[in-house]
C-alpha positions in Angstrom: -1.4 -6.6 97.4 1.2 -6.5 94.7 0.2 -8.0 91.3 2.5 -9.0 88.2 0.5 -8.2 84.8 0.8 -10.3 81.5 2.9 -6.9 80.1 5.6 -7.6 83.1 4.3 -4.4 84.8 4.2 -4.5 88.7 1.0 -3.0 90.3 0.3 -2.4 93.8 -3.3 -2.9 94.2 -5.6 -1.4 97.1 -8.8 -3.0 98.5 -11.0 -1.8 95.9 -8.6 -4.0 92.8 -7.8 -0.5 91.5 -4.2 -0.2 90.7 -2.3 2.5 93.3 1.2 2.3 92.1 2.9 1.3 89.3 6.3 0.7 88.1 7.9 -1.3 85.3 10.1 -1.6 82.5 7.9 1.4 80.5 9.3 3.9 82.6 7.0 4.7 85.2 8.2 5.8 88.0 7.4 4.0 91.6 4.6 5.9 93.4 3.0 8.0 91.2 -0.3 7.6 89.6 -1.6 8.4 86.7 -3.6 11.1 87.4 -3.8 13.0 84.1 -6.1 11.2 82.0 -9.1 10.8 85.4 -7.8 14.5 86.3 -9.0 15.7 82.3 -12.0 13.1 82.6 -13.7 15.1 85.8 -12.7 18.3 84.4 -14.4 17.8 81.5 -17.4 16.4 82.9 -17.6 19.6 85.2 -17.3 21.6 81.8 -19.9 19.5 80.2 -22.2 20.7 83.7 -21.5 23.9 83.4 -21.7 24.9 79.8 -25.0 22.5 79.7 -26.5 24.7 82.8 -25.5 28.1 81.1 -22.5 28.9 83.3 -20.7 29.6 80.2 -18.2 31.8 82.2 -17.3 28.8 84.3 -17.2 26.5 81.3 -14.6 28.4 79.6 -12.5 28.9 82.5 -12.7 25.1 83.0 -11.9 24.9 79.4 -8.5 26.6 79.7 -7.6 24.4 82.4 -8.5 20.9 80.1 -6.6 22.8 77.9 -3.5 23.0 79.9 -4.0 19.5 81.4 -4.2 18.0 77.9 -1.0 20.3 76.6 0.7 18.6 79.9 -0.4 15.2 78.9 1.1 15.4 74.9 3.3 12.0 74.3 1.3 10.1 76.4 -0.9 7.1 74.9 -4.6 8.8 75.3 -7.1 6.2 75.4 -9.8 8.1 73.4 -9.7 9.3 69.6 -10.2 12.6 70.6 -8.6 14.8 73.1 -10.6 16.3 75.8 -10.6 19.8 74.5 -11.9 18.5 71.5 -14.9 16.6 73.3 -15.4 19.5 75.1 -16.0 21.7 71.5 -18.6 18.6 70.5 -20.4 19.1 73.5 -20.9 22.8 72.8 -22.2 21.8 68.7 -24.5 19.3 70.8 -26.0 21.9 74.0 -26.3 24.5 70.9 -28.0 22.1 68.8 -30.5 21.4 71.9 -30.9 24.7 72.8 -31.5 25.9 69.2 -34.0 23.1 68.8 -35.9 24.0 72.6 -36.5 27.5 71.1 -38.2 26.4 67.8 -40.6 24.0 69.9 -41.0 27.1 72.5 -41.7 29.3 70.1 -45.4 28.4 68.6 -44.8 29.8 65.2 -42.3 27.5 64.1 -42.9 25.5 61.0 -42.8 22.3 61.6 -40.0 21.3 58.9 -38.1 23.9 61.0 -38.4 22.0 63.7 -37.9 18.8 62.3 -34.5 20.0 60.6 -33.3 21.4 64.7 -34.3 18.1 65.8 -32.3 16.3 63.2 -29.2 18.7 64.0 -29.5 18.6 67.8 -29.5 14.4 67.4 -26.6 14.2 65.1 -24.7 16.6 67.5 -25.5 14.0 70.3 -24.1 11.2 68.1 -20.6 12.8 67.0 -20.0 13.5 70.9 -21.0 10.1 71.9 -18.9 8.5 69.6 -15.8 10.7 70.2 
């Protein structure tokens, strides 16, 4: 099904409503998707896997490659305030945070302002990658 958007855009839509081709007066060429900003999405969420589950060898690997994708994708509108290697470098402050803040409760020795001070930090870390 072929759809005409209030911009003037053309879009060929599949069954599922989600666009499949563009083409318009912005440029775009007829056929291809836009593949870079889902393609950084799902390899930063694979990052976010790995690095959270302490395949920190995969993570940076996969971190390289955002950072590639990302360099590729430069003049583009992004949709986010952030670019995706810099979500990725919020995540680590965040899985850091946590893991920092896991070993004070482990650990029964830990004074409890100690703890209450990781806690803090690990929940602040959530919120400035949330938010990014």
């Amino acid at each position: 099904m072929v759809q005409t958007t209030s911009n003037g855009r053309t879009q060929m839509r599949s069954k599922s409503s989600r666009p499949v081709v563009q083409s318009g007066r912005n440029g775009d060429i007829l056929g291809k998707q836009d593949y870079d900003q889902r393609l950084s999405d799902k390899i930063l969420a694979a990052f976010n896997h790995a690095y959270a589950s302490g395949a920190h060898k995969v993570a940076n690997r996969l971190r390289e490659v955002l950072a590639d994708v990302e360099r590729g994708a430069r003049g583009r509108h992004d949709r986010r305030s952030r670019g995706a290697v810099s979500q990725a470098d919020l995540w680590i402050g965040f899985i850091e945070a946590r893991n920092g803040y896991n070993a004070l409760v482990a650990s029964n020795d830990s004074p409890p302002e100690n703890v209450e001070v990781a806690l803090d930090s690990m929940k602040e870390a959530y919120r400035e990658w949330a938010d990014s």
